[in-house]
C-alpha positions as CSV (number, residue, x, y, z in Angstrom):
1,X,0.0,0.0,0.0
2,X,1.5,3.5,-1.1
3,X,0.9,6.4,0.8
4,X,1.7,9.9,1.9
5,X,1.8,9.4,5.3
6,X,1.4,5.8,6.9
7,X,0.5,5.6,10.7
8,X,0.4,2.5,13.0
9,X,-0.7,3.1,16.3
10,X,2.3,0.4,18.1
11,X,1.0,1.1,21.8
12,X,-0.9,3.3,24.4
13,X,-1.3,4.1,27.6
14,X,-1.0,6.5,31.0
15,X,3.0,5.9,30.8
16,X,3.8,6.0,26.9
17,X,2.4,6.1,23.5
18,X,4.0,5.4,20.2
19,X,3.1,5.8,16.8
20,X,5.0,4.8,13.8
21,X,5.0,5.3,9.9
22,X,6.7,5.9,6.7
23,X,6.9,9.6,5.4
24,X,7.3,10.0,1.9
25,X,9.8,12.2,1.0
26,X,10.2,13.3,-2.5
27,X,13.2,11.7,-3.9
28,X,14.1,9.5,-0.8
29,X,12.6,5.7,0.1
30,X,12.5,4.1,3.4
31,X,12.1,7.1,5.2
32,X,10.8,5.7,8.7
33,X,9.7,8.0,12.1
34,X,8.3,6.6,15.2
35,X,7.3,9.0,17.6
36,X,6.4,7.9,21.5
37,X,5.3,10.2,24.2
38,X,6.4,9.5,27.6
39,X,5.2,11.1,30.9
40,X,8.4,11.8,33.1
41,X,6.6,13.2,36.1
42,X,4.4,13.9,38.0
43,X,5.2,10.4,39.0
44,X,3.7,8.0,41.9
45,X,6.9,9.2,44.2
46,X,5.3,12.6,43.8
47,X,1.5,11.8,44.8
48,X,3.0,9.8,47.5
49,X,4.7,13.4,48.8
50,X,2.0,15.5,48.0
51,X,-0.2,13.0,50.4
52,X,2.6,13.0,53.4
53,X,3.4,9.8,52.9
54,X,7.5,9.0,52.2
55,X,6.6,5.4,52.0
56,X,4.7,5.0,49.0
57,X,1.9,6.1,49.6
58,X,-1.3,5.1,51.9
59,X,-2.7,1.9,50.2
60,X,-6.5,1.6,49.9
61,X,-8.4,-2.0,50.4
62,X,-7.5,-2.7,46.6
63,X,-4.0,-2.2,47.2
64,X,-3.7,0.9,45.1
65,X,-2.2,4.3,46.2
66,X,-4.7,6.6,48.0
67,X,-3.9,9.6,45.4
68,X,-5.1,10.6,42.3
69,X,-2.9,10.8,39.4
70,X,-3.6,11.8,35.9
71,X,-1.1,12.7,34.0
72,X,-1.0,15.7,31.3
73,X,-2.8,15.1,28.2
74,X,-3.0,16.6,24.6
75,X,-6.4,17.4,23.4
76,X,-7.9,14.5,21.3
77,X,-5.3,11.9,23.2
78,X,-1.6,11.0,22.6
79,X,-2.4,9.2,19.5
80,X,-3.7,12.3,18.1
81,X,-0.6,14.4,19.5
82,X,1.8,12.2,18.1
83,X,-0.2,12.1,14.6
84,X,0.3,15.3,14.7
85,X,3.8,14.9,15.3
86,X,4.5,12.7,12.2
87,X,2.5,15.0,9.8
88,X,4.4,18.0,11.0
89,X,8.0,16.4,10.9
90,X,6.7,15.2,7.4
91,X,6.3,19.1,6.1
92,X,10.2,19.4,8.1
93,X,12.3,16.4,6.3
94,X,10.3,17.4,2.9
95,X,11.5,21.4,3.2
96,X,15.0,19.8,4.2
97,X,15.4,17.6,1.5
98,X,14.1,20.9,-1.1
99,X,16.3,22.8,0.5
100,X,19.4,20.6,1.0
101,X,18.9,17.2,-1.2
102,X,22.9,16.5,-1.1
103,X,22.9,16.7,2.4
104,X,19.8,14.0,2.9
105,X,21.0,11.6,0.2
106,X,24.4,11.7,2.4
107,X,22.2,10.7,5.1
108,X,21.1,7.5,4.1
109,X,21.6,4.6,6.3
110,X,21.4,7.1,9.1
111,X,19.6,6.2,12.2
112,X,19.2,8.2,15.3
113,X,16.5,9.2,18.1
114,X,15.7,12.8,18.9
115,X,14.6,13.5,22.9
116,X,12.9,16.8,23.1
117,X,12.0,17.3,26.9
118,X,9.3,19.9,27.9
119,X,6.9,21.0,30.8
120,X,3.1,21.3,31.1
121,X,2.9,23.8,33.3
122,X,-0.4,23.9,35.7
123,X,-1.2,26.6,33.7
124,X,-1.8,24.2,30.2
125,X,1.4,26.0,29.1
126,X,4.5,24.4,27.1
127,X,8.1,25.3,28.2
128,X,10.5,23.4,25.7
129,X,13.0,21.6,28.1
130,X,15.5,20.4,26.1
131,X,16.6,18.6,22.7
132,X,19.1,16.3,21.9
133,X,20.4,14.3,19.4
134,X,18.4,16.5,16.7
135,X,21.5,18.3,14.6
136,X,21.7,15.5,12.6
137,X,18.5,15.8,10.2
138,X,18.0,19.3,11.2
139,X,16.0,18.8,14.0
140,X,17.0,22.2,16.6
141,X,15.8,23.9,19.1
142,X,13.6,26.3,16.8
143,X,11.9,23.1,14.9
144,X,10.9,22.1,18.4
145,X,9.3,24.8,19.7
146,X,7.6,25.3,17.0
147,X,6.1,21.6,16.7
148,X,5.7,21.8,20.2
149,X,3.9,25.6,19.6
150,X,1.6,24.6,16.3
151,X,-0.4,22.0,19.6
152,X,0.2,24.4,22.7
153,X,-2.7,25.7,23.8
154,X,-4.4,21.5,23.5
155,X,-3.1,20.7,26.8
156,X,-4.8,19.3,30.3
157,X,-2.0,19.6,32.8
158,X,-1.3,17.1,35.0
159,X,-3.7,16.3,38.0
160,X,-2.7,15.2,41.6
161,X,-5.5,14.8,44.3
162,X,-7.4,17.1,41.6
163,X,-4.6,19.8,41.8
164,X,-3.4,20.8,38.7
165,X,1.1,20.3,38.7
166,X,3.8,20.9,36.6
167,X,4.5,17.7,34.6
168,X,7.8,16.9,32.4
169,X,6.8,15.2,29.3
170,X,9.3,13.5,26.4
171,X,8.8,13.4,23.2
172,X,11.3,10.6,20.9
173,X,11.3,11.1,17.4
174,X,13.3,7.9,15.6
175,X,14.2,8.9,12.2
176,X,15.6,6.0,9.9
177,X,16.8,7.0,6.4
């Protein structure tokens, strides 16, 4: 099956998410992304502080941890975030290649995984953490915020005991060439 833009939906859940699919680039093949979203914090250590409790936690009768925890959430779900994701970085690696096909086509055979690290504030804002590993297929600090900024205002921060918290989120973006 040929297509612009194919998505497989590989797992999801509170923890992590991850989509994969081809991108069609003009004048490259086998261009691969997989994208997973991973909650960093607010973590169970945290609702276990936030009750008092250095232990753990207070365990109910089903053996769970007294607190509430929800962790921060795009609008529409992960899968839709990270869908998002893959369309967007296909409209980057296709303005790269225009702009720089030499450069790409030296690329091939390349693999590597970009880690851009940013906050959900309380506040449903996004504070770009860090980046790494991204120089390589022109992934930087300004293609970041700017993914991260074209879904910014689609956030639910982070709950605990129905308090909204700051919560760390990480984004991977595996590029194979």
């Amino acid at each position: 099956m040929h297509c612009a833009l194919c998505i497989d939906v590989k797992a999801q859940d509170d923890a992590e998410s991850i989509v994969s699919g081809d991108i069609e680039v003009e004048g490259l093949d086998n261009f691969w992304v997989e994208s997973r979203l991973v909650t960093l914090t607010p973590s169970a250590s945290l609702v276990s502080l936030r009750q008092g409790d250095n232990s753990g936690g207070a365990k109910g009768q089903d053996g769970n941890i007294g607190a509430s925890l929800k962790p921060a959430r795009p609008a529409g779900g992960n899968i839709a975030f990270l869908t998002h994701v893959q369309k967007y970085m296909s409209k980057v690696f296709n303005i790269l290649f225009e702009k720089y096909p030499e450069e790409m086509l030296g690329r091939m055979g390349m693999h590597t995984e970009v880690h851009i690290e940013f906050t959900v504030t309380k506040d449903a804002e996004i504070q770009l953490d860090s980046i790494s590993n991204g120089a390589i297929f022109g992934i930087d600090v300004v293609v970041a915020e700017k993914l991260l900024e074209s879904y910014k205002k689609r956030w639910t921060p982070a709950r605990v005991n129905g308090e909204a918290v700051d919560s760390r989120m990480e984004l991977v973006i595996d590029v194979s060439i």
